[in-house]
N, C-alpha and C positions, 0 to 999 in steps of 0.2 A: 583511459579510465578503467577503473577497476580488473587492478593489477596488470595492466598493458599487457605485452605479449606472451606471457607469463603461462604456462598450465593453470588452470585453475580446478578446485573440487569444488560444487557446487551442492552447499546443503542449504535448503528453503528451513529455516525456525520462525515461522510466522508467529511464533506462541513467544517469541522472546520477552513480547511485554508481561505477561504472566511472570516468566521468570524475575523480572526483576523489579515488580511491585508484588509482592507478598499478601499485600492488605489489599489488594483490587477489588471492589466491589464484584463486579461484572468479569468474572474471568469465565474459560471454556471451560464452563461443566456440561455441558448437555452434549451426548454421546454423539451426538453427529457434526458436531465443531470441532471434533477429535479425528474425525475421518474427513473434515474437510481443508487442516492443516497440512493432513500428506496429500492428498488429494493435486492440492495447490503447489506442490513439487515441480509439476509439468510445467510450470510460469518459466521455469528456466531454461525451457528450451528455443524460447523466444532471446536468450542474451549468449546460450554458448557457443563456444568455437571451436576446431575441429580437436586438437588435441586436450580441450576438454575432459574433466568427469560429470558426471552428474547421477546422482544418489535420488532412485526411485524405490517406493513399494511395488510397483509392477510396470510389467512393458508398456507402453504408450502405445494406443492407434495405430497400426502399422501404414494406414491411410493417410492416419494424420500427419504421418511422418513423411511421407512420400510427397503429398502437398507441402509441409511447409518448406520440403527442399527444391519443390517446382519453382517456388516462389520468391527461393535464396537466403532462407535462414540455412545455417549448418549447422549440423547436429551433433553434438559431443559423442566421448562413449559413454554408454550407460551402463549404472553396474547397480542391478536389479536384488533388492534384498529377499523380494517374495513372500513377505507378511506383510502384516498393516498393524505394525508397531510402529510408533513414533521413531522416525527417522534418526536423528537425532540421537534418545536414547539408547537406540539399537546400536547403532555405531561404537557408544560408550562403553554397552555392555557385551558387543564381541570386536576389542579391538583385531583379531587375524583375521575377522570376514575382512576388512579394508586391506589391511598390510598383503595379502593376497592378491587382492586385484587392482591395485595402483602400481603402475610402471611407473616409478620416478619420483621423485618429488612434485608436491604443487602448490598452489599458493589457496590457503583453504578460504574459499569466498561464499560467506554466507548473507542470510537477510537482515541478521543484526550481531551485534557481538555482546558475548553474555558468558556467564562464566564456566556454561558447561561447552562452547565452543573451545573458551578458552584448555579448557580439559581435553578435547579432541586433540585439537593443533599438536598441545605438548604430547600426549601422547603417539603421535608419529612422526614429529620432528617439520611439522608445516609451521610457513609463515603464514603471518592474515594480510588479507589483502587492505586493509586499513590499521588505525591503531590499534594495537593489543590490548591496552587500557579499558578492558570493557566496564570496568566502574566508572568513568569519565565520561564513555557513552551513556550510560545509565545516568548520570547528572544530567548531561545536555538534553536528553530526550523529554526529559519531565517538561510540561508543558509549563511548571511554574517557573524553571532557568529560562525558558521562553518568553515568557512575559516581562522577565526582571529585564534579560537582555534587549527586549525591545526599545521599554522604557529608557535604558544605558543610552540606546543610539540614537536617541530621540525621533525614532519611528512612533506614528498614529498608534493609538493602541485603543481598545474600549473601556470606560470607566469602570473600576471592577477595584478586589480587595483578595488579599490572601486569608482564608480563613482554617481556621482548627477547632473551633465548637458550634456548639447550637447558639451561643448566645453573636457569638461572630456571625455568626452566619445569618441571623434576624437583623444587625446590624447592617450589615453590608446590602439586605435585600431592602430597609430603608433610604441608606444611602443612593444605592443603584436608581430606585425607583424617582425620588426625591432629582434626580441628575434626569430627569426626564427618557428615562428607558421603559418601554413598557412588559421589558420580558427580561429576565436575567437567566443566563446558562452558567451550572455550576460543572465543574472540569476538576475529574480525578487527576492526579498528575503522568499516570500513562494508559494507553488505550488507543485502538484501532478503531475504523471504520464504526466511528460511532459510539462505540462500548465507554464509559467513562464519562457522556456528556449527558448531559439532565437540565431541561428547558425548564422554567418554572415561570407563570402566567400569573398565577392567583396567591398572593400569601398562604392562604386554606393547605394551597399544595406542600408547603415548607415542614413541615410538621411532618409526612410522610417522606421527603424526601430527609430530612435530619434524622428521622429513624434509620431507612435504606442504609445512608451510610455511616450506621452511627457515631454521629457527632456529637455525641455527650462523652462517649467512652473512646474515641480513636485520636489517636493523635496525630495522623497524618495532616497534613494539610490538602486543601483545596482552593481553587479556585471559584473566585462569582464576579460575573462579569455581565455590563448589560448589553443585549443583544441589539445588534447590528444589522438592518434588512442588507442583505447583498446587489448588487448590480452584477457581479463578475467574479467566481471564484477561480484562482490560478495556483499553482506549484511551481514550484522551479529548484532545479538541481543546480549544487555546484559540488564540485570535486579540489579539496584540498592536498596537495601534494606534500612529501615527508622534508620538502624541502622551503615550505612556505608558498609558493605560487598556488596561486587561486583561480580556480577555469570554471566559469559561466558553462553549464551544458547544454541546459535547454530549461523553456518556458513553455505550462500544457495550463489550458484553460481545464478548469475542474468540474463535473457536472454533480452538484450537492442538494439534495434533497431533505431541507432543514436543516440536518445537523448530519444526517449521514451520507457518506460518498459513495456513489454509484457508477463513474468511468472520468475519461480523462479523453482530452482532445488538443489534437495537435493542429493550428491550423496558421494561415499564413495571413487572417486577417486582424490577427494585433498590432495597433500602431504602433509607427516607430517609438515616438515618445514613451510610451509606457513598455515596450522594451526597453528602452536604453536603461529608465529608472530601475527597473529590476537588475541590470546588469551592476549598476553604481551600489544597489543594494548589496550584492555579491561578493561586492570589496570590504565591505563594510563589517558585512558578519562574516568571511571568509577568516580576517583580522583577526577580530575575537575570538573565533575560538581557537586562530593556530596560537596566538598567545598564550591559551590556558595549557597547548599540547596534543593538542587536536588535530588529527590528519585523515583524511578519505572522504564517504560523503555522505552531504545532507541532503536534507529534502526539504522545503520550507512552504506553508502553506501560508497564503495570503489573501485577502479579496480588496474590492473597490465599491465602496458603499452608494446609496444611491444619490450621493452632493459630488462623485469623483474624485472622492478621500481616499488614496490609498494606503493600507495598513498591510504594511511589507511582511509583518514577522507574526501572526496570528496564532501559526505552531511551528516545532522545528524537529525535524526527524532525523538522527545521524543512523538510521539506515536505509535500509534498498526501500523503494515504496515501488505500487502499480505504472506509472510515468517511466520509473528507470526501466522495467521492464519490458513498456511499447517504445521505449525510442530507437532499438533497432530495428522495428517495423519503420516509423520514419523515414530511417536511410535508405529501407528497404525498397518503400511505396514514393521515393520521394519524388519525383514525375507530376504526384497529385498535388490537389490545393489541400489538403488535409486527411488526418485519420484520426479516428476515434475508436471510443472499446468500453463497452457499457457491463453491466452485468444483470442478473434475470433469476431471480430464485421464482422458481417453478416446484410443484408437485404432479406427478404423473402415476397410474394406476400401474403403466406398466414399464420396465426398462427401456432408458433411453440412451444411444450411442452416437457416437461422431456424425456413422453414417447415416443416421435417420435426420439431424438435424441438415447433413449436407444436400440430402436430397430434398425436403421441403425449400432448400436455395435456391437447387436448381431446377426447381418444376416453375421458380417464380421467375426465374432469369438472374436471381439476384447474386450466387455465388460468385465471388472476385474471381474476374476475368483477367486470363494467364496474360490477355496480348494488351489489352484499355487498363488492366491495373484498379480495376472502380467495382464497389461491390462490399457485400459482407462476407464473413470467415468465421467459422465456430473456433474458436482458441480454449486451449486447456480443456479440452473434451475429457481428461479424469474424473472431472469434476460433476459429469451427467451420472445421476443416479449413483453417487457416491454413497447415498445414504441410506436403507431400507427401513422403513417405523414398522414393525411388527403387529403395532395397536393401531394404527391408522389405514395399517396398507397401503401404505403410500413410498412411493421412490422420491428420494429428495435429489433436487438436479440444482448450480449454480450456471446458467448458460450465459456465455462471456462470447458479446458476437463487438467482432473487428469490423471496423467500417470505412468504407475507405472513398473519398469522392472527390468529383472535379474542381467544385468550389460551391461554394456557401447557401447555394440554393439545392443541392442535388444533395440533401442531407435523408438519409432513408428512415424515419422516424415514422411515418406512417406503415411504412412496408414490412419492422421492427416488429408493431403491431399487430400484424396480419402473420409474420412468422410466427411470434409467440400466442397466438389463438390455435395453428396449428398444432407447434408442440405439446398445449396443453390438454390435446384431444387423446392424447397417449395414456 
């Protein structure tokens, strides 16, 4: 999987959806969503290997580094820019800081593909580790090629309409409602963890949200769809190869709080039956899209409502998401009945670091145990106190604790809570 044995350079563009909706509602304007894209860099030290690159704003935890090789990730080379410029653009704009420090060729493996990766690659003579076509990524991600293709494979989908004005859009909120929904979610056609989706309860509300995105005057399209209570959210990878073969990777139960996603969990109590269906699912949209041209991988987000309807294709991601990134903890902890990996925006008075959160672990007993393998882990500690608000005084921290247990009972959700009352004593 992505790019086999291959060197890889490793650049995180979590902002790719930015680039390639133009007209996004909701994009990273607020100054500390910009230090929290590089920030988010360090997710990749959970996937590289030893002849690796990987492309940081600054050195990583030298602690953190040291545990996670106690523990058997292996750590690429890093090649340290030393500002807090967008990764990304920094690259673009001095291409010899790279051509300097890359011995060799590599296969340039980023979070999505998009056309200023595409400008990197050419500019030093890399391959990607998926299709080059990043306009064709950019089609498939849009959540409405999602929905059309659901409907194709006659997968479960929710009663809903494609809309482009306000008067659509009043339509469709009668229709939806009229089909017995009592909430409709209106869905930009790309957006992350949340950004892009808009619940709507009350008609009263439509009026401000047709303003939000103005739908008298834009012509984008949108989704309205009516909502769904969940029993079970899931993801699931697969990796399409340049040759057509389709390979099933893995299946994470999703932890979703309404509409926005907060961690992912790996565990060994889904039944066989509804793996097997996901796997058949696999073949199915694997198909489709190597048909249109399509090679490398998705990410597909699905749930199972509360009659045990399941709707395979909800949304579809043809880049790296959070899951691809813990599944070689998986391999790593695999001993255990499962792992998970939440996340935790926190505000703190004063700076917070790896090792403060390490130690509040271990005064609980809770830090994963080198020999049992059972416990929590602070991951992507770049991410603590990322962000300083000058007018608030406050340190902005996203804390991403890995949890890792024996089975289904020994779930640390209580103890989660008791760490985060600590941290937030800072």
């Amino acid at each position: 999987m992505l790019a086999g044995n291959n060197t890889k350079l490793w650049i995180c563009n979590m902002d790719v959806t930015d680039e390639w909706n133009q007209n996004m509602t909701r994009k990273m304007k607020n100054p500390s969503e910009k230090f929290l894209v590089n920030a988010l860099s360090e997710v990749n030290l959970l996937l590289g290997e030893e002849n690796d690159y990987l492309v940081l704003n600054h050195p990583p935890n030298s602690e953190y580094i040291k545990d996670l090789k106690s523990y058997g990730f292996i750590i690429p080379h890093l090649l340290i820019t030393g500002n807090d410029d967008n990764i990304l653009e920094y690259l673009l704009d001095n291409p010899e800081w790279l051509q300097e420090r890359l011995d060799g060729s590599a296969v340039l493996t980023c979070y999505g593909m998009s056309a200023k990766i595409m400008q990197l690659a050419k500019l030093h003579g890399l391959d990607t580790f998926c299709n080059s076509n990043w306009e064709l990524h950019k089609r498939i991600d849009n959540k409405i090629f999602s929905r059309k293709l659901a409907e194709d494979l006659g997968f479960h989908v929710p009663q809903g309409r494609i809309i482009r004005n306000a008067e659509e859009m009043l339509a469709a909120w009668h229709f939806i409602k009229a089909s017995g929904y009592n909430q409709v979610i209106v869905k930009e056609p790309y957006g992350v963890s949340g950004r892009g989706l808009y619940i709507v309860k009350e008609e009263k509300e439509l009026t401000k949200l047709i303003r939000l995105l103005r739908l008298s005057t834009n012509e984008q399209e949108f989704i309205a769809e009516g909502w769904i209570q969940r029993k079970e959210d899931f993801n699931y990878q697969i990796w399409i190869e340049s040759d057509g073969k389709i390979n099933f990777i893995c299946l994470s139960k999703q932890f979703v709080k309404k509409i926005i996603y907060q961690g992912s969990e790996f565990t060994k109590d889904i039944p066989d039956e509804i793996f097997t269906k996901f796997v058949e699912y696999t073949q199915k949209i694997g198909k489709a899209l190597f048909t249109m041209g399509f090679y490398g991988i998705v990410g597909i987000d699905a749930f199972i409502d509360e009659d045990n309807n399941i709707y395979p294709m909800i949304e579809m991601n043809v880049r790296l998401n959070f899951s691809t990134y813990l599944y070689n903890a998986v391999n790593i902890f695999k001993q255990c009945y499962g792992i998970s990996c939440t996340y935790h925006d926190v505000t703190t008075q004063s700076p917070l670091c790896y090792k403060d959160i390490k130690t509040i672990l271990e005064k609980k007993g809770l830090m994963v145990n080198k020999q049992k393998g059972v416990g929590l882990m602070p991951i992507i500690p770049s991410l603590l106190s990322y962000y300083y608000d000058n007018n608030m005084n406050l340190y902005f921290s996203r804390l991403y604790l890995l949890e890792v247990y024996q089975d289904k009972f020994s779930r640390y959700n209580n103890e989660i809570a008791a760490v985060l009352d600590e941290v937030k004593k800072y």
